[in-house]
N, C-alpha and C positions, 0 to 999 in steps of 0.2 A: 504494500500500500504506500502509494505517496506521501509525503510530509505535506500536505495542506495546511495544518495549523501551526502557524510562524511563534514560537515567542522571541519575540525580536527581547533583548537587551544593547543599550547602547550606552560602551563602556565598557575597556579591560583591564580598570585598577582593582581595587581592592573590593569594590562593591560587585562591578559586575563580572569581574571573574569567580567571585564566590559565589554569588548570586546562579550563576554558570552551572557550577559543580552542584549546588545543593539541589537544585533543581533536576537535574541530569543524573542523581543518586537517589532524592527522596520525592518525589513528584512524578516527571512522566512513565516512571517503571509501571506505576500504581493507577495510572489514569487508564481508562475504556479508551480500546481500540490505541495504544499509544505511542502504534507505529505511523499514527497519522500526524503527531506532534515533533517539532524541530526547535532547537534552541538555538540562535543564532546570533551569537556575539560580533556587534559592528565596533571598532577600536581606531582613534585615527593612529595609534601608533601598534605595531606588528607584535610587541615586545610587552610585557606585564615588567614593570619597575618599580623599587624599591625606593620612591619618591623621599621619604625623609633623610637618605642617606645622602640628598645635595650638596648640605653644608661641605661633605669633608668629600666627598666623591668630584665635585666639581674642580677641586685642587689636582689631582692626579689619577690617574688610572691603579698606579703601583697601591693606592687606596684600599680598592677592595677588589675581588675577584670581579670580570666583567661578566663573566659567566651566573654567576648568582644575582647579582646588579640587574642584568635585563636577561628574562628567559622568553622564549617564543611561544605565544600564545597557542598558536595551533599546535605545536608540540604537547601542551598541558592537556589537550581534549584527543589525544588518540586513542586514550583507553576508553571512549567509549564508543557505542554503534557509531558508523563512519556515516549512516541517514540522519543521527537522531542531532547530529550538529554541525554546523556549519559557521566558518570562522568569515569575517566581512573584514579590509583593510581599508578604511575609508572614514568618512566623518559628517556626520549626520547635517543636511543642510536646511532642513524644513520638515515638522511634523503637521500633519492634517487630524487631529485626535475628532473630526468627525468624519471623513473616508476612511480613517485607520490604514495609514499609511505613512512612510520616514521617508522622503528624498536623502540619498546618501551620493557624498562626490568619492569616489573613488582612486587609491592612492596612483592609479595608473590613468588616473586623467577622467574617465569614464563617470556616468551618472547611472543609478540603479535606484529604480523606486521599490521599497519595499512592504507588503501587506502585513499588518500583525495582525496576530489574532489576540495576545498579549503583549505588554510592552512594560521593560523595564527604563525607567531613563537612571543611568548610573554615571554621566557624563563627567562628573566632576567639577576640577575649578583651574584656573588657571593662575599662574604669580606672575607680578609685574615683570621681573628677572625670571626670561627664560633660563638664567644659570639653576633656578632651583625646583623646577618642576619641567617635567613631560609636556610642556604646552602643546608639540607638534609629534612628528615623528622621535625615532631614535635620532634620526640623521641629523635633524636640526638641532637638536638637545647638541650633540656631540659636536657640530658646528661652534656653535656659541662656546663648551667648552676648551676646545680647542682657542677661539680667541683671544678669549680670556685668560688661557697658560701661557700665551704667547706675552704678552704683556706683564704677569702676575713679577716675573723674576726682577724685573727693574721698575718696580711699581714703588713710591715713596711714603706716596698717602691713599688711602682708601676711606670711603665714606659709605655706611649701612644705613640706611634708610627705614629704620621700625625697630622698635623695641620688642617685638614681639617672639615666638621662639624661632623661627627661619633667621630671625635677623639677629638675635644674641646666639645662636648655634653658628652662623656664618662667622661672622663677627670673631668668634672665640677658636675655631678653627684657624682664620686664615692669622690672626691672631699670634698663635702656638707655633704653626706651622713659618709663619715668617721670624718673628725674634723670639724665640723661645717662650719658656717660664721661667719665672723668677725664683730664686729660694726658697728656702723652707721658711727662712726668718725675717723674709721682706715682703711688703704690704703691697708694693707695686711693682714695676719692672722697670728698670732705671734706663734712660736714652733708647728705647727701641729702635730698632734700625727701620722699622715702618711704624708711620701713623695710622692705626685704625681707630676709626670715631663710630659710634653708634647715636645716630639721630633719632631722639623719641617724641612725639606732642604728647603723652600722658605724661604724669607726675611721676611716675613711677615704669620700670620695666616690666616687663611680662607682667601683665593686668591680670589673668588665670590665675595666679598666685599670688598666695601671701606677702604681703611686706616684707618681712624677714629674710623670705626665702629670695625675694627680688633682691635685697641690699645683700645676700651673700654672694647674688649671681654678679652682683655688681665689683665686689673683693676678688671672686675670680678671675672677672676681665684683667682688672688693672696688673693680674698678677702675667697677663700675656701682652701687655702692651695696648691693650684698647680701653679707649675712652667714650665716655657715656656723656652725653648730651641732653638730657628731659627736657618738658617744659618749650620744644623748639619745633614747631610745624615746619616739612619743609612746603613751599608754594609753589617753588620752579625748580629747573634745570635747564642749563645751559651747556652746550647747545640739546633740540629739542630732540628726545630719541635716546638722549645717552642712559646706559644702564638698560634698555629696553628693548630697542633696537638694534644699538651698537654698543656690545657688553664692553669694548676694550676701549674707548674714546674717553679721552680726558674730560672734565666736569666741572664747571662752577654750582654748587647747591644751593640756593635762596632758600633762608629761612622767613620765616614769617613777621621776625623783628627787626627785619633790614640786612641782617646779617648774611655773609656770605661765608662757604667753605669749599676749597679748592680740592680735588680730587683726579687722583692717575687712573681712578677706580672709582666707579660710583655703582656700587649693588641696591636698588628699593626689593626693599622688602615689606612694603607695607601692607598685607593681607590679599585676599586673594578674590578672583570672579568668577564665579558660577558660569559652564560651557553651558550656556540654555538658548545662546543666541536664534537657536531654530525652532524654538517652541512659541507656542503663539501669547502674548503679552496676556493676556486672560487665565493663563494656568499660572501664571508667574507673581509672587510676592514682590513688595515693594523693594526686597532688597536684590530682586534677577531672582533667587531661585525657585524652581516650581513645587508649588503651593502644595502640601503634602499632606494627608490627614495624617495624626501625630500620633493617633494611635494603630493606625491600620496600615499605613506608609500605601494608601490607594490615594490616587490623584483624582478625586472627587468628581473636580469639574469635567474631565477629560473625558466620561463614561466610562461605559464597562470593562475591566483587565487592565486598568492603565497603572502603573506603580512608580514611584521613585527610593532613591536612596543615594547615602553617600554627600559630599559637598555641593551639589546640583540640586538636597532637597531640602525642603524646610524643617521637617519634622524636629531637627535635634541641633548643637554647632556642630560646625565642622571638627568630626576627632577618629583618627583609625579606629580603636575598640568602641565609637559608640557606632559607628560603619557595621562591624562584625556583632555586636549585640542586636543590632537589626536587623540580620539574614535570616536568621531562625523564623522570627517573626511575618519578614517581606514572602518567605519561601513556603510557610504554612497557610499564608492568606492566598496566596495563587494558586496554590495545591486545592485550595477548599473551593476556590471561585471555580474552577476546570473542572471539579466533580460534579458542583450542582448546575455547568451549563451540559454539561456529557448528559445530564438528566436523572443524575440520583439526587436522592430526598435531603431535604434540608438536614435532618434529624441523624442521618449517617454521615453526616462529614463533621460534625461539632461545631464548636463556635468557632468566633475569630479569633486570632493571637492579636495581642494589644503589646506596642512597644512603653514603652516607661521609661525616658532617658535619664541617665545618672548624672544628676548635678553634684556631684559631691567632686572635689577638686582634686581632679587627673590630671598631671601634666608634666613630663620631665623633659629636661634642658639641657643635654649634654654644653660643657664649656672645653672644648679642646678636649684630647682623647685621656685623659684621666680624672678630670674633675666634671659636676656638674649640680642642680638643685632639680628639685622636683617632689611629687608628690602624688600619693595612690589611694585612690576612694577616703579620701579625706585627709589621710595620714601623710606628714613629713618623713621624707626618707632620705637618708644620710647620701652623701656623694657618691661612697662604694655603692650602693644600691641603683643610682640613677645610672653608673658607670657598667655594672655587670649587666643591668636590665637593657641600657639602651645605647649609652657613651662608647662602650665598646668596638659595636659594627652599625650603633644606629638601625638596630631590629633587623637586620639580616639574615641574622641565624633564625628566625620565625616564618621569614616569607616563603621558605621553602616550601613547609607544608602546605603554608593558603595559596599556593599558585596551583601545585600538584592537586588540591583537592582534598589531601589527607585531614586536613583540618573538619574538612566536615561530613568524614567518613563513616560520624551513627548523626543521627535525624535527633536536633535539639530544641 
């Protein structure tokens, strides 16, 4: 039997590669007739990437394995029937959520309209500095990094653009990596051979976290040669593109108080944008992303089967485990909606899973490859902790299994 019934997912980071596998293990095995179902992952880049591991990956290759860094998506789905999925290289350019249908451009030029019969949108978000996220392809990523090394070795001063953790994890890498750390018995790091500055408009660093834990992240810096700036919006950049466009072009920073700061290197890092650009402005919340019931992760407005997750959806903020706390959930409500449209009774398939995101304060901050702050379901956690859990490889050692699938190899 042919695959007639598409579930389209678009997206192959964290959301909808698992999103992928849960589905493909605890869903269509179990649905009527379910060799008529295909799951169909469209990804504008070829490669599933370990996106937080920019700060220190962007510095060199010799960094981290590039084999574990980007693995090849279609590679990830051969253990299953070779009908029941289908891998799309492409990037989504316009959804019609009432013909139910994706216009997708295709990475080889080509346009392909596609029919869902479910739809996940797992698109993600994009940063201003293509140095620290997958915006485009592999190719382009590794472009931009490439510029960037090319320049990094005779670089004097550098300027980070956000206090936020992309930008105190940058910061504290290139940091480390250019003039050292400082002793055991100094508070700062005396004449660095590079200026790095960290531009923030909040009073404080990393907002997610405690005070405390912000002024220890702030003793770290200075112990690598970087300085903290609060309190300073930046409003421009000169010339217009630098840091964005053109990662390795020299930079004047306009702050908001008149003041200016000159850079060999200008990184923003000031949060990030929701890829929804092809969804119709009606699904979409005031901040871009699309509008998400918060407890069902169904997109409401869009009709029947339509779901979101991940940075691209409202329901929760942007955070890898609160992403993987909501598969379970996204992947038992699809499963439930497929069985009562197949035509079983309300009363055999159970209720719905409801998400409930965890506000309790998650958030750790690698500083350079041995120190860092951070904190887990509420609790402070000492340096070694932040440093074993994440400062290490920056959660490397984890994405194995959520790429392969092993992660969500029993139904949660």
């Amino acid at each position: 039997m042919a695959a007639s019934k598409k579930i389209v997912i678009l997206g192959g980071s964290y959301g909808g590669t698992s999103a992928a596998h849960y589905l493909l293990k605890h869903a269509v095995p179990y649905l009527p007739e379910k060799e008529s179902y295909q799951v169909v992952v469209v990804s504008t880049a070829s490669h599933a990437f370990c996106r937080p591991a920019c700060p220190r990956a962007m510095i060199s290759d010799d960094m981290f394995s590039q084999e574990k860094l980007f693995v090849s998506i279609p590679k990830l789905f051969e253990q299953y029937a070779k009908d029941s999925f289908r891998f799309v290289h492409g990037t989504a350019t316009r959804l019609d959520h009432t013909s139910r249908s994706v216009t997708i451009s295709l990475a080889d030029g080509d346009t392909e309209q596609l029919d869902f019969y479910a739809l996940v949108i797992a698109t993600g978000a994009s940063t201003a500095s293509p140095l620290l996220s997958l915006n485009g392809d592999v190719d382009f990523l590794r472009k931009n990094w490439t510029e960037f090394r090319k320049v990094l070795p005779t670089a004097k001063s550098i300027v980070v653009g956000g206090g936020g953790p992309a930008g105190i994890e940058a910061a504290g890498e290139l940091g480390e990596y250019l003039n050292g750390r400082a002793g055991w018995f100094s508070s700062k790091l005396a004449n660095p051979k590079v200026s790095v500055t960290v531009v923030s408009a909040g009073s404080k660093i990393l907002p997610a976290l405690r005070p405390s834990l912000a002024s220890k992240a702030e003793q770290y810096l200075a112990k690598v040669g970087v300085t903290v700036v609060k309190n300073a919006r930046i409003t421009s950049v000169s010339p217009q593109g630098a840091g964005t466009d053109d990662v390795a072009t020299k930079a004047t920073v306009i702050l908001e108080n008149g003041k200016t700061l000159d850079a060999d290197i200008y990184i923003p890092a000031t949060g990030t944008k929701p890829n929804t650009g092809f969804v119709n402005e009606e699904l979409l919340g005031s901040d871009g992303r699309v509008d998400t019931n918060a407890s069902t992760l169904r997109v409401d407005k869009a009709g029947p089967r339509v779901y979101a997750v991940g940075d691209a959806a409202s329901y929760a903020r942007p955070a890898v485990h609160l992403i993987l706390n909501a598969i379970p959930v996204l992947c038992a409500n699809i499963k439930r909606d497929l069985l009562l449209d197949s035509g079983k009774e309300n009363g055999s398939t159970g209720e719905d899973r409801t998400f409930e995101e965890d506000t309790r304060e998650t958030q750790m901050v690698p500083i350079g490859k041995s120190k860092g702050v951070g904190a887990a379901m509420g609790y402070q956690l000492p340096s070694f902790m932040v440093w074993l859990i994440k400062g290490r490889d920056y959660w490397l050692w984890t994405v194995g299994r959520l790429w392969s699938g092993q992660q969500w190899a029993k139904e949660s």
